[in-house]
Structure formats: structure tokens, C-alpha cells
C-alpha positions in Angstrom: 275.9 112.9 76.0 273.2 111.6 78.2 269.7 111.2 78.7 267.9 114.4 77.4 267.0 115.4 81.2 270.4 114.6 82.8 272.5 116.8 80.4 276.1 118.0 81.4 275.3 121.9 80.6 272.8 121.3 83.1 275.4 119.9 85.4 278.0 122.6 84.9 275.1 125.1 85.3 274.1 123.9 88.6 277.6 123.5 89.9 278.5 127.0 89.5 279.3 129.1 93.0 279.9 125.4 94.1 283.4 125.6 93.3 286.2 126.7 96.2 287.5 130.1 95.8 290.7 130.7 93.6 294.2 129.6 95.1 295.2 133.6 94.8 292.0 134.6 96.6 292.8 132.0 99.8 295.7 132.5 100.5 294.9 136.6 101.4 292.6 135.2 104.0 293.0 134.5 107.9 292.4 130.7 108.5 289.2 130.1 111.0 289.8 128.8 114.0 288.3 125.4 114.0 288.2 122.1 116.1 289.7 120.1 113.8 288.9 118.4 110.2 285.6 118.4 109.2 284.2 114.7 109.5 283.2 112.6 106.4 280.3 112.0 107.3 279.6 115.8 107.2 281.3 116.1 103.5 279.1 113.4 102.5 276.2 114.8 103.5 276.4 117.9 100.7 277.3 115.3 98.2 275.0 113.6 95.7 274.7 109.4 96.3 273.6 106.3 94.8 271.4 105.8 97.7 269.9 109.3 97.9 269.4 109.1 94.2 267.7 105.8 94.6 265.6 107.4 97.8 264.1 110.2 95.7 263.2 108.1 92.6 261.2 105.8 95.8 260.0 108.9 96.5 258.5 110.1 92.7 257.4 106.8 92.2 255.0 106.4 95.3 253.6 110.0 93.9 253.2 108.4 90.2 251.5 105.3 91.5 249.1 107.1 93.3 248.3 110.0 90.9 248.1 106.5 88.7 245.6 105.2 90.7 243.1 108.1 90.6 243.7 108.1 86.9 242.5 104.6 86.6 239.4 105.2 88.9 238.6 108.2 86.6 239.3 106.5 83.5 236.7 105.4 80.8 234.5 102.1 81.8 233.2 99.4 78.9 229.8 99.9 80.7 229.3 103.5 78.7 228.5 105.1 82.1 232.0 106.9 82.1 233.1 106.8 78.6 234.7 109.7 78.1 238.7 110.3 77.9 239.2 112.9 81.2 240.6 116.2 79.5 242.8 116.0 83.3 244.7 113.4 81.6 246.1 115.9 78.5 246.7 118.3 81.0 248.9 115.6 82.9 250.7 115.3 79.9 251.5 118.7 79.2 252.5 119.7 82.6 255.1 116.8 82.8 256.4 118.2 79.1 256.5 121.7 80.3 258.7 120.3 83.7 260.6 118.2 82.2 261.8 121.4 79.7 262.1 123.6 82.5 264.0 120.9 84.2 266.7 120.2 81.6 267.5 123.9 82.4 267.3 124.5 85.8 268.4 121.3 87.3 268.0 122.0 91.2 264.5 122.8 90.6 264.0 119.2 90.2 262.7 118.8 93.6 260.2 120.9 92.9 259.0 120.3 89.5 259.9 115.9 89.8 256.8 115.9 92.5 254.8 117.4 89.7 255.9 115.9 86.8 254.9 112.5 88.8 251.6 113.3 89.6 251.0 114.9 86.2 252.2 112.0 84.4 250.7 109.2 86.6 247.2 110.8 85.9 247.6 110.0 82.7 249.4 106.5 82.9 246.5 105.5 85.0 243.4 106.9 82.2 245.6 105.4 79.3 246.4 102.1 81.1 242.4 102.1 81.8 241.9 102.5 78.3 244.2 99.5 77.2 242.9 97.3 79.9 239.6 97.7 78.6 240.4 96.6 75.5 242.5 94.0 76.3 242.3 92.5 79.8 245.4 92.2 81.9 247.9 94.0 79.5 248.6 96.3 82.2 249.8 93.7 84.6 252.2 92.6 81.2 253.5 95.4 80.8 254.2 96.9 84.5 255.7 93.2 85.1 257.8 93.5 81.4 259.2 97.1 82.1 260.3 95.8 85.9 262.0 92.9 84.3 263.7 95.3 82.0 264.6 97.6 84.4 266.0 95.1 86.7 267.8 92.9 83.8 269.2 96.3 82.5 270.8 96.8 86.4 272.5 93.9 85.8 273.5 94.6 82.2 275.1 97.5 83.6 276.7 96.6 87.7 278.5 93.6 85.7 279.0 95.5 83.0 278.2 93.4 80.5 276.8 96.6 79.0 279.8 99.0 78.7 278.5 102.7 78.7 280.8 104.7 76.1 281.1 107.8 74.8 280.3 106.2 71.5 277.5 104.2 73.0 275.4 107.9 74.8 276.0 109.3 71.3 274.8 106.6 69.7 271.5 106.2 72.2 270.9 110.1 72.4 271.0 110.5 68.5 268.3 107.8 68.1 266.4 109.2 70.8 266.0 112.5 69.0 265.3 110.6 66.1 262.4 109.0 67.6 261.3 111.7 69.3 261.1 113.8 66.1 259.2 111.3 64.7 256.5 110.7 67.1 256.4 114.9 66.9 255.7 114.4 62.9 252.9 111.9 63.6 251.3 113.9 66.2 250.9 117.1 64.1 249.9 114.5 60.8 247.1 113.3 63.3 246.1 117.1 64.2 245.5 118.0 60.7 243.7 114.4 59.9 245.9 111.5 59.0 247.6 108.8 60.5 250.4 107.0 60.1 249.3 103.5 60.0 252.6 101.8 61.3 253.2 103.1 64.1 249.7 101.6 65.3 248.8 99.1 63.2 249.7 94.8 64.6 251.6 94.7 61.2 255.6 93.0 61.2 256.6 96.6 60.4 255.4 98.0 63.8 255.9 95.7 66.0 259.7 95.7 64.6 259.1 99.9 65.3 257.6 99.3 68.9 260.7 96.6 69.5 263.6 98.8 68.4 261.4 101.7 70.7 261.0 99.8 73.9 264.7 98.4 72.9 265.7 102.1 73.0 264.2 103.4 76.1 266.0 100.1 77.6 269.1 101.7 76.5 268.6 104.6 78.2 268.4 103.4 81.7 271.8 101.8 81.0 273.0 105.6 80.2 271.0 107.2 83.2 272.6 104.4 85.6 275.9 105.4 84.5 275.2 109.1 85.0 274.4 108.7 88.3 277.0 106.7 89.5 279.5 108.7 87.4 277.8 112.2 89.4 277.7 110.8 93.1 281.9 109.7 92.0 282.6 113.5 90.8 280.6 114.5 94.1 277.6 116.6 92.3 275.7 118.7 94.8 273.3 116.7 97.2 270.4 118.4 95.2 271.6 116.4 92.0 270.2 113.4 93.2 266.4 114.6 92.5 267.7 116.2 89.0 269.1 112.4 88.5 265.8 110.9 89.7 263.5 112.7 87.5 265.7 111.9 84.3 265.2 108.1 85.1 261.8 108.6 86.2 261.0 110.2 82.6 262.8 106.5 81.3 260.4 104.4 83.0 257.8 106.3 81.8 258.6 106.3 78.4 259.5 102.5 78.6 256.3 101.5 80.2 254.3 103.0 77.0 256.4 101.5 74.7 255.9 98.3 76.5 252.2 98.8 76.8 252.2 99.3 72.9 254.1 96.5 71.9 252.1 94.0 73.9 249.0 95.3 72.4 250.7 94.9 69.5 251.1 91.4 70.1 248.0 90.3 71.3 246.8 91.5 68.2 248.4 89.0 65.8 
């Protein structure tokens, strides 16, 4: 079990026709005439890595923050001139959803559909951190500075492995994940049809224990997308892996940051 995005069906899927041909099949066939072994550096280079992981979640970033950045400049303003919530923003959000679910089937589309899903999603980090910032000034700094301490003290957690990533611990994770996920989806539809569930909003103890065990949960998860992709460029997953890889932990941060952003607001509530 893994992160949602970075599933091994998906894995095995994009694999296939990667494989060498059978023993039987081989050994019916004329050896090449070649100058020698191929290098290492050439094998590499078809490989996924830790590095070019690392380069293409750089790379989705830089397209979140700026997409962020128009968001904020188009987001609502105190002074009434530009109160309303840009509809571009929803539409950020369900473009990401529908990428991210064509993603988790079609893996090496990923470095098509990551591009998008950053720029969808930034849009609408930027209008909703706009929002909270209006409200409460400087909770956006808090929270982007809280979800890179995370992310960095998580690292840690995990390259001294303090943090042991188990079979029992990604079962554990993905189950809660679904859980909460399920239960965000029950709220949403409650809040279509006119009600509200109070605690999953409201300053009381009740949710900010929910928002802590959330933004505890999404932490979790970068310790299981970490080991995924070191555990992928070890098995030597195809070089276009590593943008499959970046998108899943891009989708973390994401989800992080917003649980972050909540729980502060939370907090500055009391």
C-alpha cells in the first residue's frame, strides 16, 4: 500500500513491455555485434532516481507557486472592490481531481497531467490562501513556514529512520486516509443539500483534535511517498516514474498545506 497516487497496480501497469524477452525467446536469436558493454551511465539514464524525482517535484512546484500567485492577485480583497470567490478557482480544483484520477491509472502520463494538476491546484491555493489572509493576517506565512518544517522534519524522520516504513505502517496510513477522505466527501454533499457539520470548522477542542490528527496524517504520508520513491529508483522503475512519483508527493504537500492552513485558523481562534 501506498499513497493513493503512487499505487503498485499502477506500477506494474507501467512497467509492462519493459521487461527483457523470455530466456526461451533469446536464446533463438543472433547476438548484435556491439563495441562492448553498455556503460552505466547509459543504464542509468532509463532508470528512475532520487535526484530526478526530486528535479521534477522542483519543477511542479515552480508551476504551483506561480499559478499560486495569480490566484492571490485574483483573489477577494477586504476593500469590497473584488469580493467575489473567482469560479477559476473550482475549476482549479476539479481539474487537479480529474488528473490526479486519470493519473493513478495511467502513470506515465504524469508528465503531462503533473504540469496541470499544479497549475490547477495553485490557482486555487492562491484564491483560498487570499481568503484566509484576509481574515487573519499572516496565517499564510504560518502555515507555508509549518508545512516546510514538516516536510523537512519528516525527511529526517525518515533518512534516519527513526520512522520505520512498514507494511503494517502504509496499511495503516492508507486505511485512515480513505477514511478521511470519505468523510470530507460526506460533508461536502451535507453542505450541498444545506447543512454543515460544525466540527470540522468550528475552533472547538473537538476540531482542532480533528484538524491535528488530519495535518498528523498527511505528515504520515510523505514518510510513505519518501519510501516509495527510494524503494522505485532501488527496483529501477522506468525514468518516466519519477514525474508519476513527483505528482503523488506534490498531491501531499497540497493536502498538508490545507490542513495546516486550517488548524492555524483554528488556533488563532481560541
Amino acid at each position: 500500500m501506498s499513497n493513493p497516487i503512487l499505487n503498485e497496480k499502477a506500477v506494474e501497469a507501467a512497467r509492462a513491455g519493459w521487461a527483457a524477452p523470455e530466456a526461451a525467446a533469446r536464446s533463438t536469436q543472433i547476438p548484435p555485434m556491439t563495441d562492448g558493454p553498455v556503460s552505466s551511465w547509459q543504464a542509468a539514464s532509463n532508470t528512475m532516481t532520487v535526484r530526478g524525482t526530486a528535479t521534477a517535484t522542483g519543477a511542479l512546484m515552480v508551476l504551483l507557486l506561480a499559478a499560486a500567485t495569480v490566484g492571490w492577485m485574483m483573489g477577494p480583497d477586504r476593500d469590497a472592490l473584488n469580493p467575489g470567490f473567482p469560479m477559476l478557482a473550482i475549476a482549479g480544483v476539479l481539474v487537479g481531481f480529474v488528473c490526479a484520477i486519470i493519473v493513478s491509472f495511467k502513470p506515465m502520463l504524469a508528465r503531462v497531467l503533473g504540469p496541470i494538476y499544479a497549475i490547477g491546484e495553485g490557482f486555487f491555493l492562491g484564491v483560498i490562501s487570499k481568503s484566509y489572509n484576509n481574515w487573519q493576517n499572516g496565517i499564510v506565512v504560518q502555515a507555508v513556514g509549518a508545512t516546510l518544517g514538516v516536510f523537512l522534519v519528516m525527511l529526517f524522520l525518515y533518512k534516519s529512520r527513526i520512522i520505520k516504513v512498514t507494511d503494517r505502517f502504509k496499511r495503516i496510513v492508507i486505511m485512515a486516509t480513505m477514511g478521511l477522505m470519505a468523510m470530507y466527501l460526506v460533508s461536502f454533499m451535507i453542505n450541498i443539500f444545506g447543512g454543515n457539520v460544525q466540527f470540522l470548522q468550528s475552533a472547538s477542542p473537538m476540531g482542532i483534535a480533528f484538524s491535528v490528527f488530519a495535518a498528523g496524517l498527511a505528515a504520515m504520508m510523505l514518510a510513505v511517498d519518501f519510501d516509495l520513491i527510494e524503494k522505485g529508483a532501488q527496483a529501477g522503475w522506468p525514468k518516466g516514474m519519477e514525474w508519476y512519483a513527483a505528482f503523488g508527493l506534490l498531491t501531499t504537500l497540497v493536502w498538508l498545506y490545507l490542513e495546516l492552513l486550517r488548524l492555524i485558523s483554528k488556533l488563532n481562534q481560541r
